[in-house]
C-alpha angles and dihedrals in degrees: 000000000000097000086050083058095052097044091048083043088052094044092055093047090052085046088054103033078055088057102045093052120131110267087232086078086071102034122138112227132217138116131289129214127186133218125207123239149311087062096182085077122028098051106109131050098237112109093221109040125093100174123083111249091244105029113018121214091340114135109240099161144238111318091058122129141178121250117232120229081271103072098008089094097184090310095310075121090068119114085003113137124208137193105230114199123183118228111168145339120286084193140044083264096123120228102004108158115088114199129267128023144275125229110209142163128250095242100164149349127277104197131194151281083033096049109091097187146038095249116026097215122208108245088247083059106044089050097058086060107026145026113264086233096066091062095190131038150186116256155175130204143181134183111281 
């Protein structure tokens, strides 16, 4: 009977340990670019277009991004936020990554073939993981 209890004791506390993993473990990966204000209207590639494809011209500060054409799905992207994380250079720039992460809204859509990266960072975000020089980087993210 006591054996039951212990191997009942250790499932629980695998059940728990599981749940309490870092959410790194299910990260997507992918790159992240960066685009410089005013970010009302530059977020999107189109040459004529100065609104945001989910919000128009709405002020939504300044850790907002665009979604590539790999997360975008037909605007379900829209309003959600995500924790970047640099984890390496895309590029020859050395030592790009800066510690820590960066929570920011879906505010518009980065298509392709234009968008050079997974997730298309506001300059005020890039810069918090990831020195401006490199330009493009190497990131995970998960939903925030």
């Amino acid at each position: 009977m006591r054996a039951l209890g212990v191997v009942i004791l250790g499932f629980i506390m695998l059940i728990i340990a599981i749940c309490l993993m870092p959410e790194a473990a299910n990260a997507a990966q992918g790159t992240a670019i960066y685009y410089d204000p005013p970010y009302i209207r530059v977020l999107t590639i189109k040459i004529h277009s100065t609104a945001s494809a989910c919000y128009g011209r709405q002020n939504l500060g300044v850790m907002v991004a665009g979604a590539s054409d790999q997360i975008w799905g037909n605007r379900a992207a829209c309003g959600k936020n995500y924790r970047v994380t640099c984890i390496g250079g895309a590029n020859l720039a050395p030592h790009p990554c800066k510690s820590g992460n960066v929570v920011v809204k879906i505010v518009d859509h980065c298509p392709s073939p234009g968008c050079n990266g997974t997730i298309n960072l506001s300059r005020d975000a890039f810069s918090k993981i990831a020195d401006l020089k490199a330009g493009k980087v190497k990131i995970e993210y998960t939903p925030a």
